[in-house]
C-alpha positions as CSV (number, residue, x, y, z in Angstrom):
1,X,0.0,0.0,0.0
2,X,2.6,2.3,1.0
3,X,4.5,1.9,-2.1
4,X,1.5,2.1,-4.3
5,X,1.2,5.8,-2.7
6,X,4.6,6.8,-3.2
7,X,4.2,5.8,-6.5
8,X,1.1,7.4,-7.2
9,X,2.8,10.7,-5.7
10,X,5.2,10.3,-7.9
11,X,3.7,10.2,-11.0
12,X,0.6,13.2,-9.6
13,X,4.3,15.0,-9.3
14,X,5.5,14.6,-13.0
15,X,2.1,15.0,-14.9
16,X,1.9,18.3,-12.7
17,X,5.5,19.6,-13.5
18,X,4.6,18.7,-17.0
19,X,1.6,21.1,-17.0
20,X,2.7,23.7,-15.4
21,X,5.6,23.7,-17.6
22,X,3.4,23.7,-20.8
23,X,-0.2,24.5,-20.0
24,X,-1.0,27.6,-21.2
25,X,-4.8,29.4,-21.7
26,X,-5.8,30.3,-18.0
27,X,-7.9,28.6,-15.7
28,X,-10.7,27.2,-17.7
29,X,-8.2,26.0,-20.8
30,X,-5.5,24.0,-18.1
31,X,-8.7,22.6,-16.8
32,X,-9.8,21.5,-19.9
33,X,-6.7,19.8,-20.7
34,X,-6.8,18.5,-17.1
35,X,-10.3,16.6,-18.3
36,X,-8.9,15.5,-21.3
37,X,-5.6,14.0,-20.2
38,X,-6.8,12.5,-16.9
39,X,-10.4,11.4,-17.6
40,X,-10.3,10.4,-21.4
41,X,-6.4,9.6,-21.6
42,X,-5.2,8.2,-18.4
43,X,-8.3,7.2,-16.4
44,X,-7.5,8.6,-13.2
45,X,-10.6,10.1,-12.5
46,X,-14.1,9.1,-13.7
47,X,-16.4,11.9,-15.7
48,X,-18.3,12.6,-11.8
49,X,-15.3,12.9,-10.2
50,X,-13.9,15.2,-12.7
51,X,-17.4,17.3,-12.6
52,X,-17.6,17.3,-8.8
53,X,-13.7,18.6,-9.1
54,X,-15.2,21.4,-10.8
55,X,-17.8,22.6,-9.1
56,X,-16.5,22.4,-5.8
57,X,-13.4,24.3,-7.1
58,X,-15.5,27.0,-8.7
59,X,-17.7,27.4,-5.4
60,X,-14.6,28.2,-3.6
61,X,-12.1,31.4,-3.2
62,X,-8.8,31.3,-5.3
63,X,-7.6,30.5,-8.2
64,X,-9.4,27.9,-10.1
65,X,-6.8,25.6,-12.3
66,X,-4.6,25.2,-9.0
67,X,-7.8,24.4,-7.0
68,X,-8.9,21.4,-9.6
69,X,-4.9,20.2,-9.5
70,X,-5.0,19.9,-5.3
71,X,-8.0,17.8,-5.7
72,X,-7.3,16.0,-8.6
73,X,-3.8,15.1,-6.8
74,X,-6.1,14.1,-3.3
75,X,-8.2,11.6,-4.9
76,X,-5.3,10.1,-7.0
77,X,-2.7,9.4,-4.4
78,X,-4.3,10.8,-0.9
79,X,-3.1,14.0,1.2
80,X,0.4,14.3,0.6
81,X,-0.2,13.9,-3.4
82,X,-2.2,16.7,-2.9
83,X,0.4,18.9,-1.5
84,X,3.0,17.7,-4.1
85,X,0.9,17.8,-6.9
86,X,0.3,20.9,-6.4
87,X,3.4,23.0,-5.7
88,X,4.4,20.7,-8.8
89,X,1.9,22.7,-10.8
90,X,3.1,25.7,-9.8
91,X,7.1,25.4,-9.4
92,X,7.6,26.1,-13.0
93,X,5.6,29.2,-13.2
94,X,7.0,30.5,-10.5
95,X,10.8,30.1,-11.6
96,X,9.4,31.4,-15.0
97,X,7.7,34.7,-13.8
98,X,10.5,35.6,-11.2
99,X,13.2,35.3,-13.5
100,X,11.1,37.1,-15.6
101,X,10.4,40.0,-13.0
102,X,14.7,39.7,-12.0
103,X,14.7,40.6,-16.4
104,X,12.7,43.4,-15.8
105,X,14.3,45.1,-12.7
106,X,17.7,44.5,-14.4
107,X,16.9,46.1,-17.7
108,X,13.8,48.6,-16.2
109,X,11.4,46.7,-18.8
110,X,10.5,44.6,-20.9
111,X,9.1,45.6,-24.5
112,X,8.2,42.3,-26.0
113,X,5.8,41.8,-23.7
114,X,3.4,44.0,-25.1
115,X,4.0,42.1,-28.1
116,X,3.2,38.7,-27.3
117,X,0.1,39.8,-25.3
118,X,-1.3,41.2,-29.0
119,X,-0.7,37.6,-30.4
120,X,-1.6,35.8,-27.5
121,X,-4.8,36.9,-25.7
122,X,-7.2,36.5,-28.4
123,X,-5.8,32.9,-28.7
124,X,-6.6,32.9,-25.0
125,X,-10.3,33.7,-25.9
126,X,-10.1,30.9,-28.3
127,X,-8.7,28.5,-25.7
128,X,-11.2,29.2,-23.1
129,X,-14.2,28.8,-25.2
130,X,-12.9,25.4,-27.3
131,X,-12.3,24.3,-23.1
132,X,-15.5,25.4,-22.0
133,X,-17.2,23.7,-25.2
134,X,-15.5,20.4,-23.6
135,X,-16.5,21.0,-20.2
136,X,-20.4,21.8,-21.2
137,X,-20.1,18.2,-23.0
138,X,-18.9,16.7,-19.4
139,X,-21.3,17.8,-17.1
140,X,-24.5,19.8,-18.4
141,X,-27.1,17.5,-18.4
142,X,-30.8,18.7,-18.7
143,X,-33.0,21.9,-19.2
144,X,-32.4,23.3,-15.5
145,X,-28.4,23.6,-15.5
146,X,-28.5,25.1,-19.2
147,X,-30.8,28.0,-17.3
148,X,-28.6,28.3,-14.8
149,X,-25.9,28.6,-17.2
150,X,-27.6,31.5,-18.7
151,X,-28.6,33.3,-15.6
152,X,-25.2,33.1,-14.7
153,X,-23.9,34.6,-18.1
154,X,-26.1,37.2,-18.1
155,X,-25.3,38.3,-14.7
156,X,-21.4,37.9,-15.0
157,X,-21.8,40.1,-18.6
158,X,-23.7,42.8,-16.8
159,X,-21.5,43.3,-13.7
160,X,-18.8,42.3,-15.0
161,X,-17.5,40.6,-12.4
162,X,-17.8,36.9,-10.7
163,X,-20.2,37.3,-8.2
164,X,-20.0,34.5,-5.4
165,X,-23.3,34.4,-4.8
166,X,-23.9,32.8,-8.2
167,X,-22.3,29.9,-7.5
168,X,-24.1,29.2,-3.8
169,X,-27.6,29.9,-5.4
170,X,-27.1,27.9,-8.2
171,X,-25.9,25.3,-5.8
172,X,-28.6,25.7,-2.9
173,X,-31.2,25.2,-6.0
174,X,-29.5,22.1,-7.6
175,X,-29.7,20.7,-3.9
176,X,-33.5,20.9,-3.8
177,X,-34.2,20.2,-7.4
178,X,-32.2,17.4,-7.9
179,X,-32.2,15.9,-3.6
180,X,-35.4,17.1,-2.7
181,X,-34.0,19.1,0.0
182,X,-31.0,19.9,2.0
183,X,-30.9,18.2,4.9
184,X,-28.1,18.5,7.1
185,X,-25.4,18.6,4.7
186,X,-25.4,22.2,3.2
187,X,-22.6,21.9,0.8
188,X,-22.3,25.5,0.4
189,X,-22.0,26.7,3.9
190,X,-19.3,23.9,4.4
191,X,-17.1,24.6,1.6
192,X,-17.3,28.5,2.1
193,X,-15.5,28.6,5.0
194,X,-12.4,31.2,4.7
195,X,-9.7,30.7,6.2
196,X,-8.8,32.7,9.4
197,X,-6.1,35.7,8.0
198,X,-3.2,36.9,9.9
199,X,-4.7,39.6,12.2
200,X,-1.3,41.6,12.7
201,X,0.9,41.6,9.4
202,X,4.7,41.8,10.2
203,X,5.6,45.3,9.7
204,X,8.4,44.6,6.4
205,X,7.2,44.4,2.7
206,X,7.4,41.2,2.7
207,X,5.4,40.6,5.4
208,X,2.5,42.8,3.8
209,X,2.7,41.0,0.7
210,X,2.7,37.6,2.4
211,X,-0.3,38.7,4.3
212,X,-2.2,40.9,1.5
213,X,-1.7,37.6,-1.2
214,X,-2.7,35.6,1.9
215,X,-6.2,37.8,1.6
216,X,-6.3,37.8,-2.3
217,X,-5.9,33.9,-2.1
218,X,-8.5,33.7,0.4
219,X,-11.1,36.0,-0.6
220,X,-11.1,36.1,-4.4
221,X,-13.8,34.3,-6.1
222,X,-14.1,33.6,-9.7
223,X,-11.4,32.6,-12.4
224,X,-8.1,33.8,-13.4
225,X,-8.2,37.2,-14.2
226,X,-11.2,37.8,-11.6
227,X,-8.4,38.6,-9.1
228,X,-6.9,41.9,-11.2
229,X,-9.3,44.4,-9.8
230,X,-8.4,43.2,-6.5
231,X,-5.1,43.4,-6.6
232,X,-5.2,46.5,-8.6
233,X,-6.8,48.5,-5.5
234,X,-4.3,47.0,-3.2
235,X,-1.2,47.1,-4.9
236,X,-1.2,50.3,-7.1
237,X,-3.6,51.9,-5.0
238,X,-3.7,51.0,-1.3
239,X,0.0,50.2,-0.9
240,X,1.4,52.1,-4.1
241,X,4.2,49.4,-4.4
242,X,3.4,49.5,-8.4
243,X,2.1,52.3,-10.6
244,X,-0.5,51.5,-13.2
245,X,1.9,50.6,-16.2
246,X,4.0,48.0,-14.2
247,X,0.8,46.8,-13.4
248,X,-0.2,45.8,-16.1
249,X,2.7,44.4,-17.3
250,X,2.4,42.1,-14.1
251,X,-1.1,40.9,-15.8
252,X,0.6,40.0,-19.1
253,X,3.1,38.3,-17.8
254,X,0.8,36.0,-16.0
255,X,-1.6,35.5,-19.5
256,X,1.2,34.9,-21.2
257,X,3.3,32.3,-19.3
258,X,2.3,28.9,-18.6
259,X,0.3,27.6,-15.7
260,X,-2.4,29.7,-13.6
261,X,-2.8,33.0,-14.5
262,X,-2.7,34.2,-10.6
263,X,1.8,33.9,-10.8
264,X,1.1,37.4,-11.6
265,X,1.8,37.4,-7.7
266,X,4.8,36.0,-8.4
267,X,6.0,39.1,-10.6
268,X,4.6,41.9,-8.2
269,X,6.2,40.0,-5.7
270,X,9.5,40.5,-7.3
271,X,9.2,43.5,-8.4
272,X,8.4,45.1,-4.8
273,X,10.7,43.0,-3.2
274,X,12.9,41.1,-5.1
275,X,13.2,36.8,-4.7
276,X,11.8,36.6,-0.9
277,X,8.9,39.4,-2.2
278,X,8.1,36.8,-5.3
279,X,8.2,34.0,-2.7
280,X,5.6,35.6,-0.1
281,X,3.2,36.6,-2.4
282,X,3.2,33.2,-4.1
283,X,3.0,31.3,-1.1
284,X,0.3,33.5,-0.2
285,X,-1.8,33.5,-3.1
286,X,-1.5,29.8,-3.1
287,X,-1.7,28.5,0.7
288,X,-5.5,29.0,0.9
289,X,-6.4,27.1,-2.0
290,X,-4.6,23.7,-0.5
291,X,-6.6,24.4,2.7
292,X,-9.6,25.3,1.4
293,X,-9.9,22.3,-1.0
294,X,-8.4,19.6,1.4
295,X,-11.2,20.5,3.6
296,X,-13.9,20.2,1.0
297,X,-12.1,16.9,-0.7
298,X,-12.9,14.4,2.4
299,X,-16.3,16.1,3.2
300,X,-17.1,15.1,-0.3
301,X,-15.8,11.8,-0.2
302,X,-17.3,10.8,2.4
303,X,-20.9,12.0,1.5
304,X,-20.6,11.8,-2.4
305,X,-23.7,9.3,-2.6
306,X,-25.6,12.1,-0.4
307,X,-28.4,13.3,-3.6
308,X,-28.2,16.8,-2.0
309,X,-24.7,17.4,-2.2
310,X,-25.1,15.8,-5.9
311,X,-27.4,18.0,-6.6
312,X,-25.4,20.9,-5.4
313,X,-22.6,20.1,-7.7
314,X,-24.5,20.2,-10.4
315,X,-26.3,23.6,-9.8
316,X,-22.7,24.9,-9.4
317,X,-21.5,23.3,-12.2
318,X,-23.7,25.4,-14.4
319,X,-22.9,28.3,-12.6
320,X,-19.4,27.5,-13.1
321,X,-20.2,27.3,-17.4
322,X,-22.2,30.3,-17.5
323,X,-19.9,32.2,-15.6
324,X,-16.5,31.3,-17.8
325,X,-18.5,32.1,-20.9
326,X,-19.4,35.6,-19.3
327,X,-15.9,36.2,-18.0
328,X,-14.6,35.3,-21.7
329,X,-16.9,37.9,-23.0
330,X,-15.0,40.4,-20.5
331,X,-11.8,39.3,-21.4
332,X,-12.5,39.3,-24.9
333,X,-12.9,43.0,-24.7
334,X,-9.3,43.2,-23.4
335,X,-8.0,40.8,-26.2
336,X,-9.6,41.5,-29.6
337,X,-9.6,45.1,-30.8
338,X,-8.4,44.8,-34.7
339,X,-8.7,42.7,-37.8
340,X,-5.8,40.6,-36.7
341,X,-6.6,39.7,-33.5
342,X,-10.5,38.8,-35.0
343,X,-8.5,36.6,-37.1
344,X,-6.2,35.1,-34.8
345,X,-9.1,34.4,-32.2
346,X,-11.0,32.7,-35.3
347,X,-8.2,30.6,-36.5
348,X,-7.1,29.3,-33.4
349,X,-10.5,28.3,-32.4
350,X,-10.8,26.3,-36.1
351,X,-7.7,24.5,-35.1
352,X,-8.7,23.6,-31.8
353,X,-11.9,22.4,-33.1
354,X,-10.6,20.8,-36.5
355,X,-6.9,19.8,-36.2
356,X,-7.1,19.8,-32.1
357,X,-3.5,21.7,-32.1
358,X,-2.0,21.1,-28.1
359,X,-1.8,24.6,-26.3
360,X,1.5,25.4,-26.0
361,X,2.3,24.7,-30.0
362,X,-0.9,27.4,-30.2
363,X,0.7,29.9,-27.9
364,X,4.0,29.8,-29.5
365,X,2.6,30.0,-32.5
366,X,0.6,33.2,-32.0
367,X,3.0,35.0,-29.7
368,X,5.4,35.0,-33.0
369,X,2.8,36.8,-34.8
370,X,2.2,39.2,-32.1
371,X,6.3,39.9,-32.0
372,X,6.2,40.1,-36.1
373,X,2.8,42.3,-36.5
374,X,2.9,44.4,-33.6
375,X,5.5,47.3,-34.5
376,X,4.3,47.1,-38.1
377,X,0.5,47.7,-37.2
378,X,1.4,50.0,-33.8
379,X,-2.2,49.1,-32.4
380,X,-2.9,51.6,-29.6
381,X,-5.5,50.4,-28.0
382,X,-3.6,47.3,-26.5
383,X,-3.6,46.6,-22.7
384,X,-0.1,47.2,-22.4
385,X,2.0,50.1,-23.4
């Protein structure tokens, strides 16, 4: 038995250095290839388990992709695969984006950036929604999740924002529709619980960014870029460790590098405190999600067969689908703004769908054009400038 763990450990440890080495797309696209790999491929997990992953993940605070990968990790190989699987998935990322951040201290910027990010992030947008097409196959089932979905869409579109409530509701009402009613086991209660934060913050940088990522990590609901207004208030605005433009540059970095979106942190970090900075506010945007989901991972285990808790899963399930397709809509505002980057959305979504190009081929692909086509177009409307 024991060696059957350690094996299983082992190999939750490789697939995840793997990914976060080459997964590119954001939250909803690494998923995706999560599902594809480890349901269709390998078998680890069965269709429910994958869709309970899911749901549960999305109903929580923190970043989704790394959420999935801690309880993916948990039911492969138990507690300890969880914690390795995870800081698997995000050890390349991080070496990635603080070397990255160490580039642009050293040389006060970093041009090609803005580049890449105009060939990348409409092939983002196409990433997310050939993912989401694949995740709507797995778990939407019947009439009441697609209006769910909608609701969700609608709402997401018009805020703009995640809105956590979305995901409880649609959960509460998946409980009573599908289990008849609640019973003792209110899912959504359950799973919500926050983790206590630090009530007195050391008085360095450091410490602040350990404890302000601690909060981001914590309190942030939603996917991927969901977290920039957040950490846009507190670190341009509240602490004024950044101004606007590094800022953003910080965001780019993180669509544009493999893994979660959310090693952003990793960059701010560094660039308000060097290594140790990128350190603290990794571990810090991180740490929760391990709690958070290694709480809600036995508690579903052990009442999986409970047609309440099913039912919630699949009410936030759909909550989960509408809600991606409404943050894509967002985020597509951010991405697409000429003829090219129509074009490059379009195309990249036709070879998803027709040729099924892997992600990181895609990515390399269209960050090329964005370093060829961007100082011959000079688009000014791009995030970054």
């Amino acid at each position: 038995m024991a060696k059957i763990s350690r094996a299983r450990m082992a190999e939750v440890t490789r697939y995840f250095l793997r990914l976060g080495l080459l997964g590119f797309g954001g939250p909803v696209a690494l998923v995706g290839q999560m599902e594809r790999e480890l349901v269709t491929e390998r078998g680890w997990l069965t269709k429910e388990q994958m869709r309970e992953a899911i749901a549960v993940c999305q109903s929580l605070p923190g970043p989704l992709a790394i959420q999935v990968g801690v309880y993916v990790s948990y039911l492969r190989g138990g507690f300890w695969a969880a914690w390795a699987g995870g800081w698997a998935f995000i050890l390349p990322n991080f070496v990635i984006v603080a070397g990255l951040g160490a580039l642009y201290v050293h040389f006060g910027g970093l041009q090609p950036v803005t580049a890449i990010f105009y060939g990348v992030s409409p092939a983002v947008i196409a990433l997310i929604l050939h993912s989401c097409y694949r995740l709507a196959k797995l778990g939407m089932e019947d009439v009441l999740q697609w209006v769910l979905a909608a609701i969700c869409f609608a709402v997401t579109v018009t805020l703009q924002a995640e809105v956590a409530w979305l995901f409880l509701g649609a959960g509460i009402l998946g409980a009573l529709y599908y289990g008849g009613h609640l019973r003792k086991s209110r899912t959504g209660t359950s799973l919500m619980t926050v983790m206590p934060i630090a009530s007195a913050a050391s008085s360095s940088t450091v410490g602040k960014l350990l404890v302000f990522f601690l909060k981001a990590g914590s309190l942030t609901f939603g996917s991927g870029l969901v977290i920039v207004p957040f950490l846009q208030q507190g670190v341009v605005q509240q602490y004024g460790w950044l101004d606007e433009r590094a800022f953003l540059v910080a965001v780019a970095v993180g669509m544009i590098s493999p893994g979660p979106v959310v090693i952003t942190a990793t960059f701010v970090g560094f660039l308000v405190a060097g290594f140790w900075g990128s350190v603290a506010a990794t571990v810090g945007i991180f740490l929760p999600s391990f709690i958070l989901v290694l709480v809600a991972a036995p508690l579903l285990a052990r009442y999986r067969s409970n047609r309440a808790i099913q039912g919630f899963v699949k009410g936030a399930y759909a909550a989960a689908i509408g809600t991606i397709l409404g943050a894509c809509v967002l985020l597509g505002r951010i991405a697409i703004g000429d003829w090219l980057t129509i074009v490059i959305a379009v195309a990249a979504l036709g070879a998803l769908f027709l040729w099924k190009v892997n992600n990181p081929l895609l990515i390399a692909a269209t960050a090329v054009v964005g370093l060829v086509a961007f100082p011959l177009l000079h688009p000014t409307w791009v995030m970054v400038r």
